[in-house]
MDTraj code that builds the backbone (N, CA, C; nanometers):
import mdtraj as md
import numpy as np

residues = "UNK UNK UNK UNK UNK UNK UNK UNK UNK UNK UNK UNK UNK UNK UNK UNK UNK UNK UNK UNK UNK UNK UNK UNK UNK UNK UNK UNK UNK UNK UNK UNK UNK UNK UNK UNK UNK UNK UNK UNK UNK UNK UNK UNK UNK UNK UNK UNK UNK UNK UNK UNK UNK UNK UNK UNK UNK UNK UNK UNK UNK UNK UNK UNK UNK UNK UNK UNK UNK UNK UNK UNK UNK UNK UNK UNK UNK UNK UNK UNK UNK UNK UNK UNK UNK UNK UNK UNK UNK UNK UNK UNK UNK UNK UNK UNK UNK UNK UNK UNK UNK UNK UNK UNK UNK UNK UNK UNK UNK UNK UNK UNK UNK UNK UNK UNK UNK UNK UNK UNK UNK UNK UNK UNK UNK UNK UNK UNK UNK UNK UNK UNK UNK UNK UNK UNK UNK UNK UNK UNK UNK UNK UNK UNK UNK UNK UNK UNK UNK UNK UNK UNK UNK UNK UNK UNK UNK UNK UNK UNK UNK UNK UNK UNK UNK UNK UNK".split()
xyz = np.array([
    [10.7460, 10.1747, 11.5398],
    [10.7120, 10.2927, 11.4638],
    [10.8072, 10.4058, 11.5041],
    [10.8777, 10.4777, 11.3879],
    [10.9543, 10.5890, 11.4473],
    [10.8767, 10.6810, 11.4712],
    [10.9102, 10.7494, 11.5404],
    [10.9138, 10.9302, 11.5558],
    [10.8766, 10.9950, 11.4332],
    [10.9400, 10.9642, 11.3085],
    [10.9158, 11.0847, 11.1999],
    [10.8256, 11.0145, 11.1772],
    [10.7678, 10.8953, 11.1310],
    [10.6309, 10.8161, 11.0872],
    [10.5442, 10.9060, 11.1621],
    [10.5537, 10.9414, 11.3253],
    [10.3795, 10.9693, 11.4260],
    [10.3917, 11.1284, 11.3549],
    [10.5112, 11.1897, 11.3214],
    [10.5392, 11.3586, 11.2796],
    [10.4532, 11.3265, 11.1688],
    [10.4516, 11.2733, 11.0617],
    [10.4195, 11.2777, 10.9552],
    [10.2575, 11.2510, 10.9420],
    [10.2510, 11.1701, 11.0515],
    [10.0828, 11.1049, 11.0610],
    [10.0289, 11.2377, 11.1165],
    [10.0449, 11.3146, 11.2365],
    [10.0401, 11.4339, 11.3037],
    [9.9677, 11.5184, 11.1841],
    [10.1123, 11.5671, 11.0814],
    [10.1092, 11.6252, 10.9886],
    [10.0002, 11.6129, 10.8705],
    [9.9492, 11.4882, 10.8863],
    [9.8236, 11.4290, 10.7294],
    [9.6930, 11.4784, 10.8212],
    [9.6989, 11.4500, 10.9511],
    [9.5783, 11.4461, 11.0496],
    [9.5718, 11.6132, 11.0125],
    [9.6497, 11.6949, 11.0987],
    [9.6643, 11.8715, 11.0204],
    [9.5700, 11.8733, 10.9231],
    [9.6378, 11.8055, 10.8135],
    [9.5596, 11.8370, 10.6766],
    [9.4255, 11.8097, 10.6795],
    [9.4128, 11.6995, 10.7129],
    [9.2784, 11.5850, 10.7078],
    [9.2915, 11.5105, 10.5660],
    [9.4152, 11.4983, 10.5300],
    [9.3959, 11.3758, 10.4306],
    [9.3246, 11.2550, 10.4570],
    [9.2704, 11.2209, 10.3689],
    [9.1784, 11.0877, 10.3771],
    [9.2518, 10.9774, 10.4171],
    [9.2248, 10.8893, 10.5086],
    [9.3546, 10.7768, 10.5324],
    [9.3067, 10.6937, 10.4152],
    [9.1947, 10.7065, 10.3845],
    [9.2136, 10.6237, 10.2337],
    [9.2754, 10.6196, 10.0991],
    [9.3176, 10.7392, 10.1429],
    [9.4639, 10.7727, 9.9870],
    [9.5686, 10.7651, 10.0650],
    [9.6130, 10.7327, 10.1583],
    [9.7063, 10.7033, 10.1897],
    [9.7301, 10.5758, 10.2616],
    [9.6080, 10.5001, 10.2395],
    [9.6196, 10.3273, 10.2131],
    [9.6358, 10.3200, 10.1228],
    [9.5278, 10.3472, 10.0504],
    [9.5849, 10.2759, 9.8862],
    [9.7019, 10.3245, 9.8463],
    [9.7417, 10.4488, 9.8344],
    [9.9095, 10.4964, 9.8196],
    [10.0138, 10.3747, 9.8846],
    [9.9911, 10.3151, 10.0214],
    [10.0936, 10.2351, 10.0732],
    [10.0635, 10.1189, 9.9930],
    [9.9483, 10.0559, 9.9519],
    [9.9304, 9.9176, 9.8902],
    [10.0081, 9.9210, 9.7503],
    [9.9642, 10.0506, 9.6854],
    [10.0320, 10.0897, 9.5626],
    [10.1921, 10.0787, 9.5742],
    [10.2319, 10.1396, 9.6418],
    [10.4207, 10.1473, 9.6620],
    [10.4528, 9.9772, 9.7024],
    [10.3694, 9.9336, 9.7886],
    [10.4362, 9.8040, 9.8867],
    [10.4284, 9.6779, 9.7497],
    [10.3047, 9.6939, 9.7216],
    [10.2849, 9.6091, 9.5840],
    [10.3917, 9.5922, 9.4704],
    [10.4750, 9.7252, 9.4295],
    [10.5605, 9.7309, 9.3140],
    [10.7021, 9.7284, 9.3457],
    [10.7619, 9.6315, 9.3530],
    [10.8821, 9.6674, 9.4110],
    [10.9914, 9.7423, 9.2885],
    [10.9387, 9.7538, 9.1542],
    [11.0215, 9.8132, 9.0924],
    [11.0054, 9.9748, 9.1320],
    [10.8550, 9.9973, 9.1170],
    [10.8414, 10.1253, 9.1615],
    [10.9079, 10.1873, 9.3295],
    [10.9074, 10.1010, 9.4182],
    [10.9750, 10.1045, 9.5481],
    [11.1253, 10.1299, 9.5063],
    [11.2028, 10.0519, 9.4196],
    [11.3259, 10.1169, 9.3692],
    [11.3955, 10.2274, 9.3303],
    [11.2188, 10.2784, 9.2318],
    [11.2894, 10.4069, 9.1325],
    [11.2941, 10.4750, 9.2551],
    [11.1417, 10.4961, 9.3575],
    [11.1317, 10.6121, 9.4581],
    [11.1936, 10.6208, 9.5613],
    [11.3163, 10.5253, 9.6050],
    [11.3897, 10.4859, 9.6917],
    [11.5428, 10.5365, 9.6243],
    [11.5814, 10.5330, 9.5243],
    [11.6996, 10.5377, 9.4155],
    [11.7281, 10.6817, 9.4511],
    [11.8353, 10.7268, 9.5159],
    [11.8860, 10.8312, 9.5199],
    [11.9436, 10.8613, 9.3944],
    [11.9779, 10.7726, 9.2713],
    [11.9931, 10.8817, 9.1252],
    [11.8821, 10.9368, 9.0460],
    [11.7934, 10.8539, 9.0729],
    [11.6793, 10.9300, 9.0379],
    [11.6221, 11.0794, 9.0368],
    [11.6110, 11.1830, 9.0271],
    [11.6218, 11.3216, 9.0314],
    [11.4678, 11.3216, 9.1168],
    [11.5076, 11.4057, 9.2130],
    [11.3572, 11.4802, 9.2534],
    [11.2463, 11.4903, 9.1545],
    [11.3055, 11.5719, 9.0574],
    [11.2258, 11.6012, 8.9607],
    [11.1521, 11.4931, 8.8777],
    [11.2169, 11.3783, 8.8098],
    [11.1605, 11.3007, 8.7642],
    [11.0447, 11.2015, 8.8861],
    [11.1167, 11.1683, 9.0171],
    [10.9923, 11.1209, 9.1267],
    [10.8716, 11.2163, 9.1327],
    [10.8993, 11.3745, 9.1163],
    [10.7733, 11.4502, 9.1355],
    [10.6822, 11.4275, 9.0122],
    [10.7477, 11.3948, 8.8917],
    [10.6522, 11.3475, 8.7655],
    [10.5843, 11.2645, 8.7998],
    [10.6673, 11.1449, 8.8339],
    [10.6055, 11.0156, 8.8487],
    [10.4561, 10.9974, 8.9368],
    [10.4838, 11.0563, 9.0298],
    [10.4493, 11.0182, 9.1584],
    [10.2652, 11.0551, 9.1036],
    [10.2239, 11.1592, 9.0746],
    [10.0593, 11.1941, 9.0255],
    [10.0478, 11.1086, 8.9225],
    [10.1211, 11.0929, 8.8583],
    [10.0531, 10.9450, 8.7435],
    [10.0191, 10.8151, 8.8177],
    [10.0886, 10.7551, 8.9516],
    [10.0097, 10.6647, 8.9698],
    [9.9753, 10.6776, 9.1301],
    [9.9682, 10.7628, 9.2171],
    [9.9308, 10.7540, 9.3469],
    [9.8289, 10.8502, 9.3438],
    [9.6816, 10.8218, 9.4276],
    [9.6160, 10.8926, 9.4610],
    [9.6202, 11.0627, 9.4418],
    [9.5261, 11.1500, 9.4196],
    [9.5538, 11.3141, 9.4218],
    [9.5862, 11.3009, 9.5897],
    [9.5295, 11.2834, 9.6248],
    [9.4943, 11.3658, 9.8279],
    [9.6878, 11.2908, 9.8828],
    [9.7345, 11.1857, 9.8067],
    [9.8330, 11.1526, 9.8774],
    [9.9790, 11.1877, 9.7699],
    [9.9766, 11.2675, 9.6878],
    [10.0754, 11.3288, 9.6069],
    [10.1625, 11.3589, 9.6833],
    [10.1031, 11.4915, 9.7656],
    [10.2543, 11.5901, 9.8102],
    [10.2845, 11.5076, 9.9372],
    [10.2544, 11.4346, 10.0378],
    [10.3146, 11.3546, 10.0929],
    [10.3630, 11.2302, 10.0187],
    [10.4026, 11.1955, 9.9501],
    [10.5048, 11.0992, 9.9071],
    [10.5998, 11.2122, 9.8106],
    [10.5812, 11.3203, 9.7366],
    [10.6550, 11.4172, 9.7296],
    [10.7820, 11.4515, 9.8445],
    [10.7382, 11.5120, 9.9001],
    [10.7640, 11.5084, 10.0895],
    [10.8751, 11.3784, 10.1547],
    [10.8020, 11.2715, 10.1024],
    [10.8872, 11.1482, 10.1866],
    [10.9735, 11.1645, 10.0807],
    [10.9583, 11.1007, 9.9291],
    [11.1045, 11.1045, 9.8820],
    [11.2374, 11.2540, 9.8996],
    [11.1694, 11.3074, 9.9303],
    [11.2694, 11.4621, 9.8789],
    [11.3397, 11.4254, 10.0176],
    [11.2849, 11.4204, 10.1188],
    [11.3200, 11.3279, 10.2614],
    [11.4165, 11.2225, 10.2308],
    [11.4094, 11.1686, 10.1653],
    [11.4153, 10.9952, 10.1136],
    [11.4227, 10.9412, 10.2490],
    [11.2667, 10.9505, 10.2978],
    [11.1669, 10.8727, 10.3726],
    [11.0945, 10.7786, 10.2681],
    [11.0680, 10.7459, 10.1809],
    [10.9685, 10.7020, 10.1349],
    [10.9442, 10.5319, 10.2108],
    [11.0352, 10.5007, 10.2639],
    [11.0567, 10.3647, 10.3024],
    [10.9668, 10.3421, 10.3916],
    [10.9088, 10.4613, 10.4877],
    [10.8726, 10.5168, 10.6065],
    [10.7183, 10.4598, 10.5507],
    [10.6820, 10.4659, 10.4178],
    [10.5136, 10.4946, 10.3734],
    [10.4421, 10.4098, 10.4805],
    [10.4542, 10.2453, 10.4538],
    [10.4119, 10.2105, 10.5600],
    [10.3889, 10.2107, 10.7104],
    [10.4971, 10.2722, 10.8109],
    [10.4424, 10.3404, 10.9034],
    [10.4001, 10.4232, 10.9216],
    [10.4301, 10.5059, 10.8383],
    [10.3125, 10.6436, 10.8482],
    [10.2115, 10.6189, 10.7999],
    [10.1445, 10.4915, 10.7626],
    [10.0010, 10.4869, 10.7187],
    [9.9072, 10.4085, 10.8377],
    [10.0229, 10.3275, 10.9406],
    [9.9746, 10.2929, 11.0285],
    [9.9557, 10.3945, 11.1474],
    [10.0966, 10.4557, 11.1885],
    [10.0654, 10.5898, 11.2388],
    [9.9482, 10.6755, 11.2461],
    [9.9425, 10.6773, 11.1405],
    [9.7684, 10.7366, 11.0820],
    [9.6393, 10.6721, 11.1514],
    [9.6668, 10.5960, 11.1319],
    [9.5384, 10.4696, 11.1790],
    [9.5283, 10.4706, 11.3198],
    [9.6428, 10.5015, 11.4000],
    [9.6579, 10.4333, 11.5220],
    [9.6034, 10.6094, 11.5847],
    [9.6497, 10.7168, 11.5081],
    [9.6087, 10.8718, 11.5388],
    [9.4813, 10.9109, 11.5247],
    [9.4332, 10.8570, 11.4305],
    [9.2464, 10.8303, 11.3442],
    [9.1835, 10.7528, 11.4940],
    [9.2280, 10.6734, 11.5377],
    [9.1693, 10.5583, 11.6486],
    [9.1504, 10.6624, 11.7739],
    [9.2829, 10.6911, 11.7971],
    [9.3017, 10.7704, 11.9723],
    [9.2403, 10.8612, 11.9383],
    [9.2312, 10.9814, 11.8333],
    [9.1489, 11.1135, 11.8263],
    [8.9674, 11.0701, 11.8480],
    [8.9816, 10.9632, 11.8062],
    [8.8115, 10.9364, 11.7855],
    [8.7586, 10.8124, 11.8843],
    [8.8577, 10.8108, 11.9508],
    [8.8178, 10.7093, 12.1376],
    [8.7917, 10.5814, 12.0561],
    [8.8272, 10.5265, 11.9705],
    [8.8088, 10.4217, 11.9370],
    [8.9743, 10.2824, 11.9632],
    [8.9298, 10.2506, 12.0301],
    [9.0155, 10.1205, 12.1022],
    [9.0115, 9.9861, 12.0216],
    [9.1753, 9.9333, 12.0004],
    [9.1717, 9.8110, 11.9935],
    [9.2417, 9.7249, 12.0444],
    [9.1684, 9.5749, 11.9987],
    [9.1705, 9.4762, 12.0775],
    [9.1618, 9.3440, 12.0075],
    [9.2442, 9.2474, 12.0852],
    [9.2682, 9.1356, 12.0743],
    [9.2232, 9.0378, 12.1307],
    [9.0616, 8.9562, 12.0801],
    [9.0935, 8.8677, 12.1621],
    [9.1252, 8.6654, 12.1064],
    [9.2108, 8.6789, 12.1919],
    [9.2677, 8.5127, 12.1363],
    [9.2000, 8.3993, 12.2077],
    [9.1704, 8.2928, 12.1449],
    [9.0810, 8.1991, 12.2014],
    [9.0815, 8.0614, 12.1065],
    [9.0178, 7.9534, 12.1671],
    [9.0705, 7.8629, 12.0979],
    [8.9360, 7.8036, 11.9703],
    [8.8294, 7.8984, 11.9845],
    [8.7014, 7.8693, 11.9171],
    [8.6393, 8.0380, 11.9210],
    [8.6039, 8.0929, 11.7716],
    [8.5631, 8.2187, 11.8035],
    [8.4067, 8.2237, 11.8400],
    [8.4198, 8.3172, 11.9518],
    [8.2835, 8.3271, 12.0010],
    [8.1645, 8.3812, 11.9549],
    [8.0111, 8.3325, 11.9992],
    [7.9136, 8.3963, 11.9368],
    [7.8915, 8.5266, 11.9150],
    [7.7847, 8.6101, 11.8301],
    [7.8168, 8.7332, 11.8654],
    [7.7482, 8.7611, 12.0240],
    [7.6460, 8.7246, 12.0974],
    [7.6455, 8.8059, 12.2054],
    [7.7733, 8.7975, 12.2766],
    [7.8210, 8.7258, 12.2941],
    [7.9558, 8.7103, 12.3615],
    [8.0605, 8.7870, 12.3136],
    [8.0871, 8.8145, 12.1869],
    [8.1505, 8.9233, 12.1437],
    [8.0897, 9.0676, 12.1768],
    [7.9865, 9.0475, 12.1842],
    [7.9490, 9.2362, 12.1707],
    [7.9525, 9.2117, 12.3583],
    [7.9339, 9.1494, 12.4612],
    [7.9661, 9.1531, 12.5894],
    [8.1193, 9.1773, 12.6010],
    [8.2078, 9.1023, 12.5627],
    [8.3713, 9.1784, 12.5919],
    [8.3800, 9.2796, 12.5097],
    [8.2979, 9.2961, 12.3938],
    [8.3553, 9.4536, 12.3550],
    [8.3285, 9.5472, 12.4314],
    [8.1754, 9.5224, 12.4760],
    [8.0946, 9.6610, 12.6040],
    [8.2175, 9.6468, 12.7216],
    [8.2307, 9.5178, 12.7524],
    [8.3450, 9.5408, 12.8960],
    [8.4518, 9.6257, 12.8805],
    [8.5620, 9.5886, 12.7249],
    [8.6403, 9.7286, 12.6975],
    [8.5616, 9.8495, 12.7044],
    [8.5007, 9.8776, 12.6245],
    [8.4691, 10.0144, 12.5959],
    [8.4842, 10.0910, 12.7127],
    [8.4005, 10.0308, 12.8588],
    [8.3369, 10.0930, 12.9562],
    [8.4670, 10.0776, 13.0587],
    [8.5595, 9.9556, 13.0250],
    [8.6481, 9.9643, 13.1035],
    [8.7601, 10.0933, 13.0867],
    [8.7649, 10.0844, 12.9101],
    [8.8560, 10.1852, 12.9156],
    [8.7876, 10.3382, 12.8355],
    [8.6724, 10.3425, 12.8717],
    [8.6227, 10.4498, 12.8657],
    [8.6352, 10.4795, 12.7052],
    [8.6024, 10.3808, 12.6015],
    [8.6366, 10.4262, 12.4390],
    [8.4910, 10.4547, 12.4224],
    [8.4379, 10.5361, 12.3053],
    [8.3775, 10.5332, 12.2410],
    [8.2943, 10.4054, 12.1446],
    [8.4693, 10.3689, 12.0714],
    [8.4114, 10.2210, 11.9850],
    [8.5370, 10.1195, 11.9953],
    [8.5208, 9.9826, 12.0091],
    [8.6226, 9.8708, 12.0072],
    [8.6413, 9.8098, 11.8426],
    [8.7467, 9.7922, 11.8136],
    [8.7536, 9.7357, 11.7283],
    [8.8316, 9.5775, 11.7870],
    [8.7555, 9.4921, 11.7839],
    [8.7945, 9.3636, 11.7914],
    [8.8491, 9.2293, 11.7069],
    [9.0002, 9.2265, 11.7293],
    [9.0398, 9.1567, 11.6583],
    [9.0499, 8.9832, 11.6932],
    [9.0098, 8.9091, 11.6058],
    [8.9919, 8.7726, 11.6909],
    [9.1216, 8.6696, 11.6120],
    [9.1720, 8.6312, 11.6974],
    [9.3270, 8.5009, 11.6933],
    [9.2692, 8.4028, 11.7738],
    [9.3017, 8.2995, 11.6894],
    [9.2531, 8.1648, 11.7095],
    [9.3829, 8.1170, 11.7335],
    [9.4231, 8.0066, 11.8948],
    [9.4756, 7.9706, 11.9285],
    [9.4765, 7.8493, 12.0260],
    [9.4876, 7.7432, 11.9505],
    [9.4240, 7.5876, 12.0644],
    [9.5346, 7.5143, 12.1252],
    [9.6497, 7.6510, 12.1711],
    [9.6841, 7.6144, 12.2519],
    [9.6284, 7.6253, 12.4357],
    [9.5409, 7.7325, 12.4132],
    [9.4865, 7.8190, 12.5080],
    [9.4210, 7.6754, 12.5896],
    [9.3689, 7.5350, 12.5183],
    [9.2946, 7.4445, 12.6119],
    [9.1446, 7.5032, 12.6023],
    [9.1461, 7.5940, 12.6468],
    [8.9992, 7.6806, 12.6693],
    [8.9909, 7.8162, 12.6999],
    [8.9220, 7.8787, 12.7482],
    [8.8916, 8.0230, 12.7078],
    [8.9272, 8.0962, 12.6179],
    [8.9663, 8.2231, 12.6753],
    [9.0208, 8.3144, 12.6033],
    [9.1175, 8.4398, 12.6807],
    [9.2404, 8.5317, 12.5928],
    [9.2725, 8.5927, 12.6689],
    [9.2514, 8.7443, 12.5813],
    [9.1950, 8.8496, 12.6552],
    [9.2002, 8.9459, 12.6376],
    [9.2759, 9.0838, 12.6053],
    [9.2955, 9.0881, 12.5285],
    [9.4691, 9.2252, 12.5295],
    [9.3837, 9.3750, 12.4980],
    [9.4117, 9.4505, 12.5465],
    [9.3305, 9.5776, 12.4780],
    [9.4609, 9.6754, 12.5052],
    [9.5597, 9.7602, 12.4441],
    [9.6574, 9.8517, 12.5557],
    [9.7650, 9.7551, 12.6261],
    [9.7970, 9.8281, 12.6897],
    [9.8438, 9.7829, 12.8363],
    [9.8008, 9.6766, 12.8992],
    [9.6828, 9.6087, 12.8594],
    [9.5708, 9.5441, 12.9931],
    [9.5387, 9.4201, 12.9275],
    [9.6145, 9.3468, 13.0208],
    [9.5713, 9.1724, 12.9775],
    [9.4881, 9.1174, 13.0500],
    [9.3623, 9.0570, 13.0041],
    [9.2631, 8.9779, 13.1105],
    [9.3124, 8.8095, 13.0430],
    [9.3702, 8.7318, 13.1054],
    [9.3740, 8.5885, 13.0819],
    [9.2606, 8.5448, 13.1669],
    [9.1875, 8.4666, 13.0818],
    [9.0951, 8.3789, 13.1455],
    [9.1022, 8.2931, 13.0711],
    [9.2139, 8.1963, 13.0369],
    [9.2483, 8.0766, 12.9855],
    [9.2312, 7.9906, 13.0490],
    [9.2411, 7.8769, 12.9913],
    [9.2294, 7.7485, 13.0561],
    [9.4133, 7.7109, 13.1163],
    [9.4978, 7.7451, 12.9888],
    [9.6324, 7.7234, 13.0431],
    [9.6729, 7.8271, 13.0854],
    [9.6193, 7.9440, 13.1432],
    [9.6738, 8.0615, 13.2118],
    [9.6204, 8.0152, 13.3528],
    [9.5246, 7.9622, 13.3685],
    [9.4637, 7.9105, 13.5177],
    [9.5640, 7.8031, 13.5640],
    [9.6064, 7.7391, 13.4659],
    [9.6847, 7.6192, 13.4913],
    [9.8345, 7.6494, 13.5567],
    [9.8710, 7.7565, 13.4696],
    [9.9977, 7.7646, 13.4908],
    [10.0315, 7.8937, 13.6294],
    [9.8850, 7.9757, 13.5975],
    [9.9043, 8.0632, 13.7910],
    [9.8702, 7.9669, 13.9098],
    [9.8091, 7.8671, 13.8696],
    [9.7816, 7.7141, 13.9473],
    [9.9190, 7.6718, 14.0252],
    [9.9810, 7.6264, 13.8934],
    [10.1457, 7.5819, 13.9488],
    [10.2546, 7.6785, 13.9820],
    [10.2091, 7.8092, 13.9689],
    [10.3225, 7.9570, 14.0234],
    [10.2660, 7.9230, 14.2018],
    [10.1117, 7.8976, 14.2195],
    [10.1032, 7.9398, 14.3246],
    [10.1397, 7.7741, 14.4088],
    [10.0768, 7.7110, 14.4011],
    [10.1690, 7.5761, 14.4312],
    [10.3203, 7.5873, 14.4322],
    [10.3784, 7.6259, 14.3294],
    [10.5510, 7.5782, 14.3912],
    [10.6411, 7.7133, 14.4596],
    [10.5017, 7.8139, 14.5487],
    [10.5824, 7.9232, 14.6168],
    [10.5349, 7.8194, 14.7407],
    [10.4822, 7.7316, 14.8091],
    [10.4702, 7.6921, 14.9369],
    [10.5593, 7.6221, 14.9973],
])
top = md.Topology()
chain = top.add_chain()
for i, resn in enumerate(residues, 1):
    res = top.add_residue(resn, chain, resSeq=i)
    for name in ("N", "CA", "C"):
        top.add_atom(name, md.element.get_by_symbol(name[0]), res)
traj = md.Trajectory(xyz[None], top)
């Protein structure tokens, strides 16, 4: 993600645009690649993109895609919609997370590693994302941030044989 994407997310957060016009705005642009052309097309006139642009994108997300093309950022839409998301998350202590495993788990077992994030990293709310992976043998490994908990079956295996072939 660049720099001008988190400026720009910064900048919608300011406003309080809805990140929902500026999802559907990114699904809208990412979807059309002719339309990705015209608003990308440096012969295109400002003027005719500023027509365009309220006939088919959201009201709340107009003058930012206004903004990106006159920029000719518009390429940017998609990170600045994630930007957004990831600014929406940290302002509101809400954390996410990955966890990979080779069978997805019940829910008490899910809502137990979500409470362990939360409290570990002090969030509000987890959003938990689940990847299915049978290479793992068994368990599961945890990603939240920075912070990996492996409790795999082939992560045991393989700190098994790190610690075996230092003797």
């Amino acid at each position: 993600m660049t720099p001008t994407a988190v400026n720009y997310a910064e900048a919608l957060y300011e406003l309080k645009i809805p990140l929902t016009a500026v999802q559907t705005a990114e699904e809208i642009f990412s979807g059309n690649p002719q339309l990705q052309k015209a608003l990308e097309n440096p012969v295109v006139s400002q003027g005719e993109k500023d027509a365009l642009i309220p006939r088919i994108f959201p009201k709340e997300s107009v003058n930012l895609l206004r903004v990106l093309c006159s920029h000719s950022c518009i390429r940017l839409l998609s990170q600045v919609r994630q930007a957004y998301e990831d600014l929406i998350r940290q302002k509101n202590q809400v954390l996410r997370a990955t966890l990979t495993c080779v069978t997805p788990p019940d829910g008490a077992t899910q809502a137990r590693l979500t409470e362990f994030i939360r409290k570990k990293h002090h969030a509000n709310e987890v959003e938990l994302d689940i990847v299915q992976d049978s290479s793992l043998v068994g368990g599961f490994i945890l990603s939240c941030g920075d912070s990996i908990y492996d409790w795999s079956l082939s992560g045991r295996i393989q700190r098994m044989k790190q610690t075996l072939t230092r003797r």
